[in-house]
C-alpha positions as CSV (number, residue, x, y, z in Angstrom):
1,X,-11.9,36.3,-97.8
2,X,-11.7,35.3,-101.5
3,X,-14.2,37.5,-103.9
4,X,-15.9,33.9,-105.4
5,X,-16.2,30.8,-104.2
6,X,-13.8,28.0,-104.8
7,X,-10.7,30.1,-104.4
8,X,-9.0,27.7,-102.0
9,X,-8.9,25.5,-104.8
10,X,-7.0,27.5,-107.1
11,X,-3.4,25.3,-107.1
12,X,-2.3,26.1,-110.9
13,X,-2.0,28.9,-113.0
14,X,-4.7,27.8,-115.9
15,X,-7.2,27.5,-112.8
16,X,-6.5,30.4,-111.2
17,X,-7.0,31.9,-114.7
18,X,-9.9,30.9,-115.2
19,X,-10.6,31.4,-111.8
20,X,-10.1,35.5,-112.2
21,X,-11.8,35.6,-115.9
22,X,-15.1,34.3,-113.5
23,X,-14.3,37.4,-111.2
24,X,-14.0,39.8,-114.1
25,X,-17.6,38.4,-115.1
26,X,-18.8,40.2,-111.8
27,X,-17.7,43.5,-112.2
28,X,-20.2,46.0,-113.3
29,X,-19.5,47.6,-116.3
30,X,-18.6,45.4,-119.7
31,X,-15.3,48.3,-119.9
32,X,-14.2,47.1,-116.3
33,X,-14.9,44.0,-117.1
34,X,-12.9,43.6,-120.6
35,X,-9.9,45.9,-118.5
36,X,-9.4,43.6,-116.1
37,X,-10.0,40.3,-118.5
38,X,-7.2,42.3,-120.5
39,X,-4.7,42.3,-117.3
40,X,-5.7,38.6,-116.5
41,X,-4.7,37.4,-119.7
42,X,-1.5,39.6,-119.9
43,X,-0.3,38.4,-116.6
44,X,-0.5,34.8,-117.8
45,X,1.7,35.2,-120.7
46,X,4.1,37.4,-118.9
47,X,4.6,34.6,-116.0
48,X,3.6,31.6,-118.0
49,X,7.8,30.8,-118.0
50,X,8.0,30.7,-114.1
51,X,8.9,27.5,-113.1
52,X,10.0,27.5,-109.5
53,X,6.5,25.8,-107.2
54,X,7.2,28.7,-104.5
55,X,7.0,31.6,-106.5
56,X,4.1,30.3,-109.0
57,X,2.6,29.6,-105.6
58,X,2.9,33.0,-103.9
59,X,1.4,34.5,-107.5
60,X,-1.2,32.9,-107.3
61,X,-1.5,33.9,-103.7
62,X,-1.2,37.6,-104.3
63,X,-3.5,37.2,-107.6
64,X,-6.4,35.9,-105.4
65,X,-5.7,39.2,-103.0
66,X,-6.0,41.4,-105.6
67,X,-8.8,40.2,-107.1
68,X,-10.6,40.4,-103.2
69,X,-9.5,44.0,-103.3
70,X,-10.3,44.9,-107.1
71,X,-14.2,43.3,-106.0
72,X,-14.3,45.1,-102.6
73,X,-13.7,48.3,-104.5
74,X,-16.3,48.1,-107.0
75,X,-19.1,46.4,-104.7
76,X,-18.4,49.7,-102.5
77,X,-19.2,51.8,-105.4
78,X,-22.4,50.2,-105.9
């Protein structure tokens, strides 16, 4: 289960950027939110090199996982 819509359409690294910034939008707090916006944006530049399909593939992957979890945990809190 993805935490937005539109997830399964996520195939490149720019969409599944802009993809998690949308999450970060949800989150409650503007702190939380700039946080996470802050990690999103890191984790770009950090992998923005990787070049192999596969692996930019199973980031994005794991990246939509952890955005599921990050929006379960703070919808709990609620």
């Amino acid at each position: 289960m993805a935490p937005l819509p539109g997830a399964e359409l996520v195939q490149r690294p720019l969409q599944l950027s802009r993809y998690l910034l949308r999450c970060c939008r949800q989150l409650p707090t503007k702190g939380i939110q700039e946080h996470y916006k802050h990690a999103v944006r890191q984790s770009f530049r950090v992998h923005s090199d990787e070049d192999n399909p596969e692996r930019i593939q199973q980031i994005i992957q794991r990246a939509i996982e952890d955005a599921d979890w990050i929006m379960n945990k703070y919808k709990k809190q609620n």
